[in-house]
LUMDOZA-384080 format. One record per residue (C-alpha): residue in one letter; x, y, z. Coordinates in Angstrom, 3 decimals, decimal comma, always signed. Last residue first. Layout:
<nodes>
<a <X Y Z>>,
...
</nodes>
This chain:
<nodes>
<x <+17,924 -0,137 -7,249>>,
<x <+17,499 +2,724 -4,526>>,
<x <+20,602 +4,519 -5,661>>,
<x <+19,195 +4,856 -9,367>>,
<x <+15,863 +5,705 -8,407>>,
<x <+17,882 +8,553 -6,521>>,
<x <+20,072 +9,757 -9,383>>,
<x <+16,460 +10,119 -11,508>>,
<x <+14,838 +12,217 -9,036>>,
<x <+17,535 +14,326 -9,132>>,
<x <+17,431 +14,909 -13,147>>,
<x <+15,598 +17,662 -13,652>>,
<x <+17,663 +19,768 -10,748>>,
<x <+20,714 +18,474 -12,443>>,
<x <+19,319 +20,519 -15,466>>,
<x <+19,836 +23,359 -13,422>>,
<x <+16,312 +25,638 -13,315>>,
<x <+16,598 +26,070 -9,624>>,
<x <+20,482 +27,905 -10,541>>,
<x <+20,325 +30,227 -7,397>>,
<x <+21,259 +33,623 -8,102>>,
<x <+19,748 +35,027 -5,093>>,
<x <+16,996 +37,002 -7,125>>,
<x <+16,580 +33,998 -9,729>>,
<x <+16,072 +31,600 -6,831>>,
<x <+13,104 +34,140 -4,981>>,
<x <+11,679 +34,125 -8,719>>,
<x <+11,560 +30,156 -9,091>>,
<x <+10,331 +29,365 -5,756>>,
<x <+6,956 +28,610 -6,525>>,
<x <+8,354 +26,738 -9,791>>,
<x <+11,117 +24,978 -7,715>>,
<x <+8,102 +24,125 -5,042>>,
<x <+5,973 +22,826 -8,173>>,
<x <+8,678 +20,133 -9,784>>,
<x <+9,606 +19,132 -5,839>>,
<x <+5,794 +17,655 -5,770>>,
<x <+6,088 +16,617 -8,991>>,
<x <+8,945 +14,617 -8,548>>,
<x <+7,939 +13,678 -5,311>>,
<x <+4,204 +12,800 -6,007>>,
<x <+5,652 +10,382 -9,169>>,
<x <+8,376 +8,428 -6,757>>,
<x <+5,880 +8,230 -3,908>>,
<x <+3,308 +7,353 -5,937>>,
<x <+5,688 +4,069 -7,670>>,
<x <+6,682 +3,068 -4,362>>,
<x <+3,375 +1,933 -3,873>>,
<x <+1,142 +3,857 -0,913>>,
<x <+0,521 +2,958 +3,081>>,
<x <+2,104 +6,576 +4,068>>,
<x <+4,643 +4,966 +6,149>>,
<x <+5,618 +2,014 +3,991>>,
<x <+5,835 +4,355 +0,869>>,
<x <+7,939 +6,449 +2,599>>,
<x <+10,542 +3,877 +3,901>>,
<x <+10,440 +1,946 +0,122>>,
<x <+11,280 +5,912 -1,199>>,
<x <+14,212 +6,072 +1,142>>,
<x <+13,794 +8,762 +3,927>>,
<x <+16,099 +11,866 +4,677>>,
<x <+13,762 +13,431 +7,048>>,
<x <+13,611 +16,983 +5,304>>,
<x <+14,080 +15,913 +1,638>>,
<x <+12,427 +12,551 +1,322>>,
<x <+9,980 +12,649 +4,429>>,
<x <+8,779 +16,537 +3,788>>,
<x <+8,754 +16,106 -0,232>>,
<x <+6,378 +12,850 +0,264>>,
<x <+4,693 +14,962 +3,048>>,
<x <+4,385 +18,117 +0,829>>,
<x <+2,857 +16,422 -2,138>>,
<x <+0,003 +14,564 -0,202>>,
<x <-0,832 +17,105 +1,448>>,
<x <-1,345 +19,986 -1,628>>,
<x <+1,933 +22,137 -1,755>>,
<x <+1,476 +25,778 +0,238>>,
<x <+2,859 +24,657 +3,155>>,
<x <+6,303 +23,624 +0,998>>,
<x <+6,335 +26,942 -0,531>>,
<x <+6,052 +28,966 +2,954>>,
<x <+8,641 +26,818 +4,543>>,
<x <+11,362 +27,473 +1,484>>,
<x <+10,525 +30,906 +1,981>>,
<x <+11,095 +31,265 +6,169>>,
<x <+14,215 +29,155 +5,697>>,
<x <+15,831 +31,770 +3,311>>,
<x <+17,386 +30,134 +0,258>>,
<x <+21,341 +28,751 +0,076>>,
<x <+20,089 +25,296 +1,637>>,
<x <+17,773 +25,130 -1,329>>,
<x <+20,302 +24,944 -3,926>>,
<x <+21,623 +21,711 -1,955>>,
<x <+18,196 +20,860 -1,444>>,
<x <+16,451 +20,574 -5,199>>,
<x <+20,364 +18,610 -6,326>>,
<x <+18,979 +15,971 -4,347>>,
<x <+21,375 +14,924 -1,174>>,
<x <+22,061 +11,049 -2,081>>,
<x <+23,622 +8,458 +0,991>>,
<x <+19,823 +7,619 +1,925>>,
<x <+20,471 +7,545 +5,484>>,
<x <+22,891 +10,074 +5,048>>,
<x <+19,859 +12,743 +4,211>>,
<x <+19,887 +12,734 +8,426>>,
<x <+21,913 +15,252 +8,247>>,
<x <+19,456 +18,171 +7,881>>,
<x <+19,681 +21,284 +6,252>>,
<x <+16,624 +21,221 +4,026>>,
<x <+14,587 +22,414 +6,779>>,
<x <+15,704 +20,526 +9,698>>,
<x <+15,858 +23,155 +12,401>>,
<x <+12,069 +22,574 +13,109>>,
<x <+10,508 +25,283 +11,002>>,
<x <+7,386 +26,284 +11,954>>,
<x <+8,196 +28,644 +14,347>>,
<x <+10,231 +30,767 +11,631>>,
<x <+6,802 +31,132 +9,210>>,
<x <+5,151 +32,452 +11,744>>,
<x <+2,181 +30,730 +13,507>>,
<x <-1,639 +30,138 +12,811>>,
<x <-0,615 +27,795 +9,996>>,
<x <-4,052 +26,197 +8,733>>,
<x <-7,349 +27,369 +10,879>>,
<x <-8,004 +23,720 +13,209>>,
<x <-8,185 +20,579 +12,162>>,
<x <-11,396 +18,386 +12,140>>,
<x <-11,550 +16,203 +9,606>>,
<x <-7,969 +15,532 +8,859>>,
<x <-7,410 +14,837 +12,197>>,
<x <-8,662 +11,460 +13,633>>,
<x <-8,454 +8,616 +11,279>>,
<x <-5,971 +10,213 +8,864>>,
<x <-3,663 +12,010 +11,454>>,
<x <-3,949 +8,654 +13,083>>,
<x <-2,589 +7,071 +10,419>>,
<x <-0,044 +9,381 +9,706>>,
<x <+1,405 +9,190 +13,080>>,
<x <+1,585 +5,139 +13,445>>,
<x <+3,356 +5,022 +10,560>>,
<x <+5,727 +7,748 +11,499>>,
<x <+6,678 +6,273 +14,954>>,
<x <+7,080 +3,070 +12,656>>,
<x <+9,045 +4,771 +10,500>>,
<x <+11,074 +6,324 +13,040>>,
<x <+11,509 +2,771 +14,737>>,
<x <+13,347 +1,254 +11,458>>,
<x <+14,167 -2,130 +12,525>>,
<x <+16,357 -3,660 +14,992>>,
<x <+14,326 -3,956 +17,520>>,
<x <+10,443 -5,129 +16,529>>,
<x <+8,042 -3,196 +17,349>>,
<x <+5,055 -4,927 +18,894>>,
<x <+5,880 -4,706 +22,830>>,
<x <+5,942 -1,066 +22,011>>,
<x <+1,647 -0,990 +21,577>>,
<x <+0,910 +0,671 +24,283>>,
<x <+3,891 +3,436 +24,146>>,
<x <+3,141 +3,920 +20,703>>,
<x <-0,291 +4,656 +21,026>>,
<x <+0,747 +7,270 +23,620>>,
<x <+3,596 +8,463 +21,474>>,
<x <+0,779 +9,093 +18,451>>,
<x <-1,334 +10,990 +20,729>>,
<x <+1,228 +13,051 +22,195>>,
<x <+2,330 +13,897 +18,478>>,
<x <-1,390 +14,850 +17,018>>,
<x <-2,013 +17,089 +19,794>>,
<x <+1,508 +19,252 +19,912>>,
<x <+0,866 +19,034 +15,898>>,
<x <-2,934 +20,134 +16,018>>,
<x <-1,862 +23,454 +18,329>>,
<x <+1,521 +23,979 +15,917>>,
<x <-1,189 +24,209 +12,972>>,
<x <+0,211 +23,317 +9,371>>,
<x <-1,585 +19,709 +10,306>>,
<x <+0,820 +17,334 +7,965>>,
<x <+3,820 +20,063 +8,311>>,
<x <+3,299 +20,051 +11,918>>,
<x <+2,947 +16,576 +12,562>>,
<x <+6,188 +16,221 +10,501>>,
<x <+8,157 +18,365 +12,820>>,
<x <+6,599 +17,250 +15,744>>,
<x <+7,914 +13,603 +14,775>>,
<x <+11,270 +14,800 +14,590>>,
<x <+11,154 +16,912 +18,004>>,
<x <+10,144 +13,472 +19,657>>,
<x <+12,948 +11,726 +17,791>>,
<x <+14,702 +11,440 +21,241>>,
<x <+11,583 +9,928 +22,807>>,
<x <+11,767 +6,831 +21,066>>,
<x <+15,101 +5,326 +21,666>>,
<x <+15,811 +5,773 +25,788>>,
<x <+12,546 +6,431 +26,596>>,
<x <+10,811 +3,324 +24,930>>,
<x <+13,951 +1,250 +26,220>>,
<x <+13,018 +1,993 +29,328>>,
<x <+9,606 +1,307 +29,150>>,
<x <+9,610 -1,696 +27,057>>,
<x <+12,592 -3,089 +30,331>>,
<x <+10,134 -2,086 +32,672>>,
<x <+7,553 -4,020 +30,916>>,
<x <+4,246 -2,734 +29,389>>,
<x <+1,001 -4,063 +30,048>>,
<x <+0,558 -2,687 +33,323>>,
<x <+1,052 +0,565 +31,799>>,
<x <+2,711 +3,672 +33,701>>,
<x <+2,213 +6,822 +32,233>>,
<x <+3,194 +8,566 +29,224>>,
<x <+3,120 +11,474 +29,115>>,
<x <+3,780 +13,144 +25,629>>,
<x <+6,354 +16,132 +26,085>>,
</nodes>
């Protein structure tokens, strides 16, 4: 867990509220650090460093609003500024440790009331596969996949966090979810998994239509 000592410049009442709302989506936010790193080391690094910049800079959130996003925010820019250069060997871990009990079988997907036909399908597939596909998207694929599918977030939600127009986030997911079905086209075919569905075409679709 991120410590997070006491700060003269942060209230009692910051503080509290701090650990009563932000440090529940701690396992959340290791979740994405760990897809955006694919190194649990990195991710244990890149989280307590987010949650300490968070914790300074509380007083600037403002209640009410989307806090995740803002933990997010926060994360992928200093994944960016700090990371990206100098990460360690990619996924030194099993498949298994890297998922974080959200793979495609989350419930936060209510928060944008629309399950893609790509993760019902999905949720039939071994965790362990559906992990290796998504680590082996390019960065900017698997994080727009990671937030939509895994976190449940609203295209205007992702774009905010990644600092990109809704319009990338809607192309990078659709092709982004076009090359995991094709990765895991053969492991579908053996489970009799319909990947190929035209509904699977058109999920991208049902979602601009939700978000208009």
């Amino acid at each position: 867990m991120p410590e997070t000592e006491p700060d003269a410049g942060v209230s009692d009442d910051l503080k509290a509220r701090f650990n009563e709302e932000a440090m529940p989506l701690l396992d959340q936010l290791y979740g994405g650090a760990l897809r955006m790193t694919r190194n649990p080391q990195d991710a244990e690094d890149l989280v307590q460093e987010t949650y300490l910049k968070a914790y300074k800079n509380f007083g600037s959130f403002t209640p009410g609003t989307n806090l995740k996003a803002w933990l997010y925010r926060i994360m992928t820019n200093t994944y960016i500024n700090s990371y990206r250069k100098k990460q360690r060997r990619p996924l030194e871990t099993s498949a298994d440790e890297v998922t974080d009990n959200q793979l495609y079988t989350s419930s936060s997907h209510d928060s944008t009331g629309l399950e893609s036909a790509e993760v019902e399908a999905l949720k039939s597939m071994p965790n362990s596969r559906i992990s290796e596909a998504l680590n082996a998207l390019s960065e900017d694929y698997r994080m727009v996949v990671y937030y939509a599918d895994v976190e449940g977030m609203a295209y205007k939600e992702i774009a905010e966090v990644m600092e990109i127009p809704i319009g990338t986030v809607m192309s990078r997911l659709h092709r982004g979810r076009k090359q995991l079905r094709g990765m895991l086209k053969d492991v579908a075919k053996e489970r009799g998994i319909g990947l190929d569905h035209a509904d699977m075409a058109d999920a991208a679709g049902k979602q601009d239509a939700k978000e208009k």
